[in-house]
mmCIF file of the N, C-alpha and C atoms, coordinates in Angstrom:
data_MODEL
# 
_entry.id   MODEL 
# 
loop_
_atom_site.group_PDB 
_atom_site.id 
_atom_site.type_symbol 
_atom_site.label_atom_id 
_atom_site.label_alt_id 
_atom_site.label_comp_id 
_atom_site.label_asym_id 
_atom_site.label_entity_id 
_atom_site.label_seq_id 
_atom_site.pdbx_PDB_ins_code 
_atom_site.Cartn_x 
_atom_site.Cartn_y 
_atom_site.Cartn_z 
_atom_site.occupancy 
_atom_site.B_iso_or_equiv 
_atom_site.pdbx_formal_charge 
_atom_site.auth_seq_id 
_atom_site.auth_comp_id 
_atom_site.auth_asym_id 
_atom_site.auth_atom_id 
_atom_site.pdbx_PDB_model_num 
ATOM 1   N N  . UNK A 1 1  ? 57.628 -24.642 40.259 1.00 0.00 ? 1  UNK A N  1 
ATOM 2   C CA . UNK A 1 1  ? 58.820 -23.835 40.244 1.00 0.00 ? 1  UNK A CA 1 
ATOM 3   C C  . UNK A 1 1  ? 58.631 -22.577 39.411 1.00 0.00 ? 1  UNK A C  1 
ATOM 4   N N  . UNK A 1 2  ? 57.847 -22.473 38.120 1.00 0.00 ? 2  UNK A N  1 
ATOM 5   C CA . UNK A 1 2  ? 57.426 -21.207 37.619 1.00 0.00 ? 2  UNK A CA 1 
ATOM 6   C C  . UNK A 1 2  ? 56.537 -20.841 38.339 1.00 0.00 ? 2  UNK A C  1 
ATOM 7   N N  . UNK A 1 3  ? 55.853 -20.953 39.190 1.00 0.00 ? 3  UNK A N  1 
ATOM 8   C CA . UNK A 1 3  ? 54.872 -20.033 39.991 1.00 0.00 ? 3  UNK A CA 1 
ATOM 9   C C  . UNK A 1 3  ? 55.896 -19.162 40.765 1.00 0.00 ? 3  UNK A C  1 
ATOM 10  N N  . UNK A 1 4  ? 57.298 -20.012 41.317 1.00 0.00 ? 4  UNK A N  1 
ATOM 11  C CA . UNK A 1 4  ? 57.841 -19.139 42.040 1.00 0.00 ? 4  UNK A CA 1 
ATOM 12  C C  . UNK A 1 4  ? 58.873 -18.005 41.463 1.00 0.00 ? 4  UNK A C  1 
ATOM 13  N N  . UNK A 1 5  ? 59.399 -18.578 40.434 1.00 0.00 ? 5  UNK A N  1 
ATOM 14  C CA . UNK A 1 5  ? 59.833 -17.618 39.559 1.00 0.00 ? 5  UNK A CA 1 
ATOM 15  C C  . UNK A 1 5  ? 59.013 -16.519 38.871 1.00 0.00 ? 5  UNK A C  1 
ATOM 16  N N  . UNK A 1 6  ? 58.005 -16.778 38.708 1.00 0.00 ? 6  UNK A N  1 
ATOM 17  C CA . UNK A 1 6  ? 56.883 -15.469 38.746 1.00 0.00 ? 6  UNK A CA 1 
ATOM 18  C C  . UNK A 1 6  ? 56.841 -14.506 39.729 1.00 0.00 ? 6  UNK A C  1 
ATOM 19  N N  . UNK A 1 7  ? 56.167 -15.299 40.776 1.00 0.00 ? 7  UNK A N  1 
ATOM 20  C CA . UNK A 1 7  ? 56.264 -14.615 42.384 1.00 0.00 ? 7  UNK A CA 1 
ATOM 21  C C  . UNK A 1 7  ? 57.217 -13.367 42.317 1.00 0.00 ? 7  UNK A C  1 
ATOM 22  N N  . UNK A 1 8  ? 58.925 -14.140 41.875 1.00 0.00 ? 8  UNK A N  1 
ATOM 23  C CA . UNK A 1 8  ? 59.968 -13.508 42.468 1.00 0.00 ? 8  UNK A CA 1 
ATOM 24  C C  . UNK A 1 8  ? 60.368 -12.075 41.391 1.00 0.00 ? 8  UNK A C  1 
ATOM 25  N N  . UNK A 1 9  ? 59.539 -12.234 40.221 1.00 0.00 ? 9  UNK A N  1 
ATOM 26  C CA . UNK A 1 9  ? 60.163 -11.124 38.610 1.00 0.00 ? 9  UNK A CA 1 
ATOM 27  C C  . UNK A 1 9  ? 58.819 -10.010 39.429 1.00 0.00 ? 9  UNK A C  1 
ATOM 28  N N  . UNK A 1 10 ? 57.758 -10.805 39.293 1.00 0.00 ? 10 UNK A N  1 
ATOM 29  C CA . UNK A 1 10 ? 56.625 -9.837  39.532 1.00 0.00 ? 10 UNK A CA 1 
ATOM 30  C C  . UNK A 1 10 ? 56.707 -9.100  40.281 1.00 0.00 ? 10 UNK A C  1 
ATOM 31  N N  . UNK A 1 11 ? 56.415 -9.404  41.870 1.00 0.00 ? 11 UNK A N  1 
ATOM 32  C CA . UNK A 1 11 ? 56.531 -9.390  42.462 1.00 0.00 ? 11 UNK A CA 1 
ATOM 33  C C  . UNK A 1 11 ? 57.719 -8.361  43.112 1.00 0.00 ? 11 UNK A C  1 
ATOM 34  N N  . UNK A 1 12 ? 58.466 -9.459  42.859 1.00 0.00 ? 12 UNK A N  1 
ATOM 35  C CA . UNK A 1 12 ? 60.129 -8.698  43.794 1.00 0.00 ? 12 UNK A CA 1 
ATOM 36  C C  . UNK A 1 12 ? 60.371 -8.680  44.936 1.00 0.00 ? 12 UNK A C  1 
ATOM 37  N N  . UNK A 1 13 ? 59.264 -9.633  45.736 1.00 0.00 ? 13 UNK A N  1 
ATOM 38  C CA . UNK A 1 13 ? 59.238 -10.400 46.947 1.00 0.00 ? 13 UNK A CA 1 
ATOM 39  C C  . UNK A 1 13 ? 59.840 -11.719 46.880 1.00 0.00 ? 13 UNK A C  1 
ATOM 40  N N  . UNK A 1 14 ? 60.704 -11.824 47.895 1.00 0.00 ? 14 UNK A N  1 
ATOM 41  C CA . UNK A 1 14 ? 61.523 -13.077 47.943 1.00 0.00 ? 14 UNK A CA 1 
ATOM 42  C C  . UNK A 1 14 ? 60.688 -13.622 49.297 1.00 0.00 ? 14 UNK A C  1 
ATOM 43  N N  . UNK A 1 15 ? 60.071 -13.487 50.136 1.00 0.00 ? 15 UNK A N  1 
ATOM 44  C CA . UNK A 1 15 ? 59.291 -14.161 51.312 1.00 0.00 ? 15 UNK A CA 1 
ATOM 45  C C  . UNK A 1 15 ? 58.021 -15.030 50.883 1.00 0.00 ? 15 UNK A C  1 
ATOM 46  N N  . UNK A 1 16 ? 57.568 -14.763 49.514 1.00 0.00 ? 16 UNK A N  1 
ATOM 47  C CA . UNK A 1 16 ? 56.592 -15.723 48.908 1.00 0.00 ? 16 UNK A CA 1 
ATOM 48  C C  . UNK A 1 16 ? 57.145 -17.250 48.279 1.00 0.00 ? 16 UNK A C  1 
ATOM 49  N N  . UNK A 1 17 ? 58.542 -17.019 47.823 1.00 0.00 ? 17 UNK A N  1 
ATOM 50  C CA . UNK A 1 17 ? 58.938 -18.676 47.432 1.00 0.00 ? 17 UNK A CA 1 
ATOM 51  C C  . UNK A 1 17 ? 59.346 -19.323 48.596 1.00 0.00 ? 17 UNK A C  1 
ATOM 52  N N  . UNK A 1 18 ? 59.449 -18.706 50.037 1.00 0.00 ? 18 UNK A N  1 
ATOM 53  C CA . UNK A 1 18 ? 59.253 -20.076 51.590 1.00 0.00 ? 18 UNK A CA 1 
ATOM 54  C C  . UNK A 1 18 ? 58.274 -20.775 51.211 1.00 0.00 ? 18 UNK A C  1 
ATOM 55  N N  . UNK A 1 19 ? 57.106 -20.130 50.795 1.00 0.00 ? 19 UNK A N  1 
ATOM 56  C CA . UNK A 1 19 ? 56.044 -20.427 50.880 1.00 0.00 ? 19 UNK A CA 1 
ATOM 57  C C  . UNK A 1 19 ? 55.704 -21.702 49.909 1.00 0.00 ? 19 UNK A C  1 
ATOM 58  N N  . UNK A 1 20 ? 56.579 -21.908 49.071 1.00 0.00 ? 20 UNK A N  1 
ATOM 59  C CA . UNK A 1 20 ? 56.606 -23.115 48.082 1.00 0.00 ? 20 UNK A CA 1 
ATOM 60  C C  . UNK A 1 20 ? 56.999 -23.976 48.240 1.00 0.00 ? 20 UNK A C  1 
ATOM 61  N N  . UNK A 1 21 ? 56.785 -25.126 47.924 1.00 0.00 ? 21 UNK A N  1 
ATOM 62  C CA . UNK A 1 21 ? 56.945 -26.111 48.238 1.00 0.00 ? 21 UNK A CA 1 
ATOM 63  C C  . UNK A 1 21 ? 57.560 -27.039 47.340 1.00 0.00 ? 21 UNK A C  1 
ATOM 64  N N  . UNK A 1 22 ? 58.424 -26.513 46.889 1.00 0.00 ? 22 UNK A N  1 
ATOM 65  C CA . UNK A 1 22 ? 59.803 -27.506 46.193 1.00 0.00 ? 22 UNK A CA 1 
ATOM 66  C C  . UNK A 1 22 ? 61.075 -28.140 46.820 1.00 0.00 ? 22 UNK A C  1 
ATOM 67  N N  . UNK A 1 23 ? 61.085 -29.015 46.210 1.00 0.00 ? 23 UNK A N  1 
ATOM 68  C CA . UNK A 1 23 ? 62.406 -29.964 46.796 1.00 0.00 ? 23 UNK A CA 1 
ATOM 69  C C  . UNK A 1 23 ? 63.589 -29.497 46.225 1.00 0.00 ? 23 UNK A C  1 
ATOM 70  N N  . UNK A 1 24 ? 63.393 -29.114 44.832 1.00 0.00 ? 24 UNK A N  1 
ATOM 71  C CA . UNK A 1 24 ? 64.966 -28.459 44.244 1.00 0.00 ? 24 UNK A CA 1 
ATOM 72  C C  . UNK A 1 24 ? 64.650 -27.408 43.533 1.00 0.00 ? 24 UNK A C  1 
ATOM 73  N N  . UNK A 1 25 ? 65.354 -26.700 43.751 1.00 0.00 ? 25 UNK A N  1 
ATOM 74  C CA . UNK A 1 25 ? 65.665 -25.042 42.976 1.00 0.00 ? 25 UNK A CA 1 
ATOM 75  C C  . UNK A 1 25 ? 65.945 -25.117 41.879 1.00 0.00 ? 25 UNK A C  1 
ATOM 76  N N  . UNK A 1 26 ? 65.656 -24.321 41.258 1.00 0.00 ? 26 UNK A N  1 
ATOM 77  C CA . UNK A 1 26 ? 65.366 -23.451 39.285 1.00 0.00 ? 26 UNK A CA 1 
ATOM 78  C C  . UNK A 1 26 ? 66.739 -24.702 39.017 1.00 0.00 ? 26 UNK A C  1 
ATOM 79  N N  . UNK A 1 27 ? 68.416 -24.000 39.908 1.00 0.00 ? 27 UNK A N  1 
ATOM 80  C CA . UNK A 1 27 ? 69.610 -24.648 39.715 1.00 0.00 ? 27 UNK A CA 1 
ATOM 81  C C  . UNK A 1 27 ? 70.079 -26.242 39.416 1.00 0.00 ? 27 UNK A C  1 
ATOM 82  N N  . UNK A 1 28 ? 68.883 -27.152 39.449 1.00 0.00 ? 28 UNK A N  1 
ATOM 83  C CA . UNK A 1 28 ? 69.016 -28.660 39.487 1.00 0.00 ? 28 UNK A CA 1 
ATOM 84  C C  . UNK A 1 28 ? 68.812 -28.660 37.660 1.00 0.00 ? 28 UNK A C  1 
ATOM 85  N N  . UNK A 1 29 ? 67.757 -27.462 36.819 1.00 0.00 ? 29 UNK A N  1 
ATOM 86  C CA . UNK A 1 29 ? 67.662 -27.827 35.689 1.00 0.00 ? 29 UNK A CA 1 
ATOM 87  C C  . UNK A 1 29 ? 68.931 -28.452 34.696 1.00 0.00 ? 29 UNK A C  1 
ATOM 88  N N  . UNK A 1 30 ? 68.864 -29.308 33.995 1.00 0.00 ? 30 UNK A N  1 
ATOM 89  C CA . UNK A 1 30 ? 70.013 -29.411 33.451 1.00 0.00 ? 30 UNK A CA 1 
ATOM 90  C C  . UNK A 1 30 ? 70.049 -29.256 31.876 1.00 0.00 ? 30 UNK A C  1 
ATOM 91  N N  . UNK A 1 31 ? 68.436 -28.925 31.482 1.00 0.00 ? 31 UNK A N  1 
ATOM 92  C CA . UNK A 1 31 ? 68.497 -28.076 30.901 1.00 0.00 ? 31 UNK A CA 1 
ATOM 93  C C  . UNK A 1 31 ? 68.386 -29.083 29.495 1.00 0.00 ? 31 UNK A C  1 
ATOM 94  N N  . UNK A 1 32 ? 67.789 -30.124 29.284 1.00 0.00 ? 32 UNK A N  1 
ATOM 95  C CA . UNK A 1 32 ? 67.864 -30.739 28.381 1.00 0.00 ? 32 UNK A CA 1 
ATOM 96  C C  . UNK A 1 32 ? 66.797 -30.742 27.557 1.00 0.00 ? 32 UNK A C  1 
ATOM 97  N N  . UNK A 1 33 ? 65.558 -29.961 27.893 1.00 0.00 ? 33 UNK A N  1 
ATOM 98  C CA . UNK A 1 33 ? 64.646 -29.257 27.171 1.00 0.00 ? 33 UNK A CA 1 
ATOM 99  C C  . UNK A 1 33 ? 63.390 -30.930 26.593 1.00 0.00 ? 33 UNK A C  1 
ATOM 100 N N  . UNK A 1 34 ? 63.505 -31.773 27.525 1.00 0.00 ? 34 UNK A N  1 
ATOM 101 C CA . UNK A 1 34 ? 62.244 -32.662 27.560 1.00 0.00 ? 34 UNK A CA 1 
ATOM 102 C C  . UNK A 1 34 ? 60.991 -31.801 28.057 1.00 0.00 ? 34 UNK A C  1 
ATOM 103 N N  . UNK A 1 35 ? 61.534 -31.122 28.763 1.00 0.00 ? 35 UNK A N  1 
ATOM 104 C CA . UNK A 1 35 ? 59.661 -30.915 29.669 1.00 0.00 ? 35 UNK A CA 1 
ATOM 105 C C  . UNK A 1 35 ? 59.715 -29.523 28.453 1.00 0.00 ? 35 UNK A C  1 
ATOM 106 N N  . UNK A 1 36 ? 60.213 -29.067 28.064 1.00 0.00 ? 36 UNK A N  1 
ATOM 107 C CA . UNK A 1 36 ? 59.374 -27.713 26.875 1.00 0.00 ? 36 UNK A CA 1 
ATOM 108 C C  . UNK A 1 36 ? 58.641 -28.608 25.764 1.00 0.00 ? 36 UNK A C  1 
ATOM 109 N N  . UNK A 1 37 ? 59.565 -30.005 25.363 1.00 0.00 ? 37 UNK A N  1 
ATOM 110 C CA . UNK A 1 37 ? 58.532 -30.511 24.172 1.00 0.00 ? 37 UNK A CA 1 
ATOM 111 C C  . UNK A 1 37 ? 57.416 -31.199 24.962 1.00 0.00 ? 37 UNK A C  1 
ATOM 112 N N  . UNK A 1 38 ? 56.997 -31.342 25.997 1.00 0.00 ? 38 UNK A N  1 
ATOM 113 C CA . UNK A 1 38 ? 55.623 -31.436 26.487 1.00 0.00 ? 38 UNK A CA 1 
ATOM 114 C C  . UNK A 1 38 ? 54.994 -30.933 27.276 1.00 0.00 ? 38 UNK A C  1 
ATOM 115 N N  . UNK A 1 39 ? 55.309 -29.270 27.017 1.00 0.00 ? 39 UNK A N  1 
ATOM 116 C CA . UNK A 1 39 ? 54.461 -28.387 27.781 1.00 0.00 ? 39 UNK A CA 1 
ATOM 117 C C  . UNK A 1 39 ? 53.747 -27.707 26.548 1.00 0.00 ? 39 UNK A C  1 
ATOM 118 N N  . UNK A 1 40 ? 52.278 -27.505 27.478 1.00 0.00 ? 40 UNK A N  1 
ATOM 119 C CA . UNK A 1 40 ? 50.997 -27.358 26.289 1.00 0.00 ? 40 UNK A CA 1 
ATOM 120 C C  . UNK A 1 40 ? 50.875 -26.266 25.704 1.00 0.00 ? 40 UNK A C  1 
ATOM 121 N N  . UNK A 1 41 ? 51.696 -25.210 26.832 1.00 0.00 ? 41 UNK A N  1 
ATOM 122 C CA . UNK A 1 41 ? 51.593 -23.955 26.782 1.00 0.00 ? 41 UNK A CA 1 
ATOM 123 C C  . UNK A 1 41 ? 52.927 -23.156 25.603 1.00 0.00 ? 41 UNK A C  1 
ATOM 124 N N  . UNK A 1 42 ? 53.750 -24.583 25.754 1.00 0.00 ? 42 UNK A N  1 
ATOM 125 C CA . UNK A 1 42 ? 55.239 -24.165 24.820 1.00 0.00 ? 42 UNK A CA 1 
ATOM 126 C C  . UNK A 1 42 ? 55.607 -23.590 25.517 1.00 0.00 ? 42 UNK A C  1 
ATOM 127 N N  . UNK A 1 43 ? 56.100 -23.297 26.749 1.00 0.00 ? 43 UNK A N  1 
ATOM 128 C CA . UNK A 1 43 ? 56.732 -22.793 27.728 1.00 0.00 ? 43 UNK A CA 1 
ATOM 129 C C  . UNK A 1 43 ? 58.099 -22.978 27.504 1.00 0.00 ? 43 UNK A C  1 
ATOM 130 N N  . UNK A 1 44 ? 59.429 -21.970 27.152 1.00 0.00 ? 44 UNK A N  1 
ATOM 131 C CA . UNK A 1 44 ? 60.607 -22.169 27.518 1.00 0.00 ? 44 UNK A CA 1 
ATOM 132 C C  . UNK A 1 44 ? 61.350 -22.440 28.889 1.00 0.00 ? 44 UNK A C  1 
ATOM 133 N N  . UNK A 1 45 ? 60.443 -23.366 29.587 1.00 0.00 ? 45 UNK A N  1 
ATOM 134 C CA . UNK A 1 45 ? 61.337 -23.971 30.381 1.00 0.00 ? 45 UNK A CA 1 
ATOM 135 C C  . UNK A 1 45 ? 61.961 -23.660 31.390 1.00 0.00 ? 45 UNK A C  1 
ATOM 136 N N  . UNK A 1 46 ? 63.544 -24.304 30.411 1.00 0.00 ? 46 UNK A N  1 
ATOM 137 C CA . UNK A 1 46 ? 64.916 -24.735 30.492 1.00 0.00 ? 46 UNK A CA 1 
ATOM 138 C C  . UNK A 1 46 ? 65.531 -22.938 30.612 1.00 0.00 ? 46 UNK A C  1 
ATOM 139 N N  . UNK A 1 47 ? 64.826 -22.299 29.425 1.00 0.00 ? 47 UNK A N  1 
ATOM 140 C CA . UNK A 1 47 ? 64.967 -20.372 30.023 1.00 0.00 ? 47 UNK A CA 1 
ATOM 141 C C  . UNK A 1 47 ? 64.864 -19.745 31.076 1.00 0.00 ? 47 UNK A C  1 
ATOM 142 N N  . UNK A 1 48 ? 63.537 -20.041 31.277 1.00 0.00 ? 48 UNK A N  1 
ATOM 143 C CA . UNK A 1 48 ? 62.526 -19.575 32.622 1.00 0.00 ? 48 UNK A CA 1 
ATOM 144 C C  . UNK A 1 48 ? 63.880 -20.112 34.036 1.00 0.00 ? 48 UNK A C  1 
ATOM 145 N N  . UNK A 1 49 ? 64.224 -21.523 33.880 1.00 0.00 ? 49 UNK A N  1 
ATOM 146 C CA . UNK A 1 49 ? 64.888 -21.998 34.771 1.00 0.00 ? 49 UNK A CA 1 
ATOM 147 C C  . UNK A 1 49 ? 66.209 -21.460 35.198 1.00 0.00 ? 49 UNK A C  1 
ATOM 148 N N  . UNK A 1 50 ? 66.785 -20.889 33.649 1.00 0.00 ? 50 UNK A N  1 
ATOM 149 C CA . UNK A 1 50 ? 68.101 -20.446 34.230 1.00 0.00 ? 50 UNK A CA 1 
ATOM 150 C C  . UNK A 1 50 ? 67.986 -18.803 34.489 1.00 0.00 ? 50 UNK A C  1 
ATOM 151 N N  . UNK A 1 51 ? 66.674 -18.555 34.126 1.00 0.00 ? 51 UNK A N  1 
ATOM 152 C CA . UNK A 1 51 ? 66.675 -16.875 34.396 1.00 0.00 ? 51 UNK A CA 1 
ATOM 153 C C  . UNK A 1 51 ? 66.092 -16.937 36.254 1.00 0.00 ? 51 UNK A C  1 
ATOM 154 N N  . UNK A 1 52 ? 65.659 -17.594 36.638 1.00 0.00 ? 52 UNK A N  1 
ATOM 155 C CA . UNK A 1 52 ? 65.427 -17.843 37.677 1.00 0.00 ? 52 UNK A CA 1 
ATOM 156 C C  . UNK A 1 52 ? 66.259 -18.058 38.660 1.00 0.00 ? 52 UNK A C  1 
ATOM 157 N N  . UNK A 1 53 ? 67.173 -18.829 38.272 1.00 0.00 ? 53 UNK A N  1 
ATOM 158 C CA . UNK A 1 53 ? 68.185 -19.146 39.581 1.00 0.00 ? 53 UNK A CA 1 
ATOM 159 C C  . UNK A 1 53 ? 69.304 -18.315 39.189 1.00 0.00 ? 53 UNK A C  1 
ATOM 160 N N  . UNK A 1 54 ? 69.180 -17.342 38.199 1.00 0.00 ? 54 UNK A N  1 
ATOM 161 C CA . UNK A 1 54 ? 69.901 -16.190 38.290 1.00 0.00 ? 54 UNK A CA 1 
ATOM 162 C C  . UNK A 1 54 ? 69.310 -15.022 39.031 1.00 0.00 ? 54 UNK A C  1 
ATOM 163 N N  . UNK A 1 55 ? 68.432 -14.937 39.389 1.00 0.00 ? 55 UNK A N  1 
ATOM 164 C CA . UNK A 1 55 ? 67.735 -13.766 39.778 1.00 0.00 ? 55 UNK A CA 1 
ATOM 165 C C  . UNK A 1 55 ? 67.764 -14.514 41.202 1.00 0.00 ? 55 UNK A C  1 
ATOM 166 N N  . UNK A 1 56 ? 67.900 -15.755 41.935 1.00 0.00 ? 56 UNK A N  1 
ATOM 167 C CA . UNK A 1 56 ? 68.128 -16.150 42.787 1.00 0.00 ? 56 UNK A CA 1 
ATOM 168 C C  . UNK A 1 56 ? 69.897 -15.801 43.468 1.00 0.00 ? 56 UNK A C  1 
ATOM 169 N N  . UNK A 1 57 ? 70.344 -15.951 42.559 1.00 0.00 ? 57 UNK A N  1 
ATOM 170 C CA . UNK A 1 57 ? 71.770 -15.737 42.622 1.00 0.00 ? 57 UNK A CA 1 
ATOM 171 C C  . UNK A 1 57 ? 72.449 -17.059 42.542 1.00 0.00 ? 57 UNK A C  1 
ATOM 172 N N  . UNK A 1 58 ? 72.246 -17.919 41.887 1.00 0.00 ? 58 UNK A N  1 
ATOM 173 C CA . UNK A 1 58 ? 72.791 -19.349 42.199 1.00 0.00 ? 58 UNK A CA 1 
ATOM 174 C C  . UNK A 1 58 ? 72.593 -20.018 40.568 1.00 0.00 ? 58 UNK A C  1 
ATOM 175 N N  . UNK A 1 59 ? 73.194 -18.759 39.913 1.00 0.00 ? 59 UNK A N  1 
ATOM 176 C CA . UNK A 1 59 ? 72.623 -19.516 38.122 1.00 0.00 ? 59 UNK A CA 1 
ATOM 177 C C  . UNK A 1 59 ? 73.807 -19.782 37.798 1.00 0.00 ? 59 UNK A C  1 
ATOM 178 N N  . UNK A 1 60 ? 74.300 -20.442 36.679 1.00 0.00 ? 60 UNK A N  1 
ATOM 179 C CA . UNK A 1 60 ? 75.488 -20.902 36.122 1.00 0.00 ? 60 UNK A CA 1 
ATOM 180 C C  . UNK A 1 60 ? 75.743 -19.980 35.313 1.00 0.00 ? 60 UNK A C  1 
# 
């Protein structure tokens, strides 16, 4: 799902996230910040997620 949220900031092509292969959108996060305390990279996530399905148009 961050590959496609990349895709979509970088980019600014929306015809590359068809191309992905997710079952649920940035919008399912609920944001409870488990997967940042075990990402290696320290990745914000639960951020990334809601800046995403805002730039999708479907953010809370």
């Amino acid at each position: 799902m961050i590959q496609g949220y990349n895709e979509r900031r970088i980019s600014g092509e929306t015809w590359r996230l068809a191309s992905l292969d997710n079952t649920a959108g940035p919008e399912t996060c609920i944001q409870c910040g488990a997967c940042r305390k075990r990402c290696p990279q320290k990745i914000d996530i639960p951020g990334t997620m809601r800046a995403f399905a805002s730039l999708l148009g479907n953010g809370r």
